[in-house]
C-alpha positions, 0 to 999 in steps of 0.5 A: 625789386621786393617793394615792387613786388609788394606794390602790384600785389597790394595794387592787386588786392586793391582791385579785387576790393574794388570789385567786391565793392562794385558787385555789391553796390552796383544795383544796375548792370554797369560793367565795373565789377568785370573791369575791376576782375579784368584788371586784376586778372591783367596785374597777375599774369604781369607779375608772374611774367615779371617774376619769370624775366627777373628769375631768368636774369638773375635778379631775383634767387629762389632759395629753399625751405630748411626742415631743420631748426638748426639750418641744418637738412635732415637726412631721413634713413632709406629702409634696409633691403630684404635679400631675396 
């Protein structure tokens, strides 16, 4: 699943590439640019629905940012109430 991944982002690069290329190649009005810009539009929206159907069956887990450097969660003191 990761390398997949990596190859529609690299695909999706790839395009945004092609795009600048043909914006500033493209002397005439040809629509090559938008073709490229729609495509890449296109492969996003594909990623993220696919990162959504493999999150929903389980395929892929999210897993959290540790703010320590030992593994180990902080735990950050609450500030002591004043009795009123």
């Amino acid at each position: 699943m990761k390398i997949l991944i990596v190859l529609v982002l690299l695909v999706i690069v790839g395009s945004l590439g092609s795009a600048l290329y043909f914006l500033f190649k493209d002397r005439e009005r040809s629509p090559r640019t938008v073709h490229a810009l729609t495509v890449r539009i296109g492969l996003s929206i594909g990623l993220f629905v696919l990162l959504l159907i493999a999150f929903g069956t389980g395929l892929i887990k999210p897993h959290g940012i540790r703010p320590g450097f030992d593994g180990n969660p902080q735990v950050t003191p609450t500030p002591a109430q004043n009795p009123r």
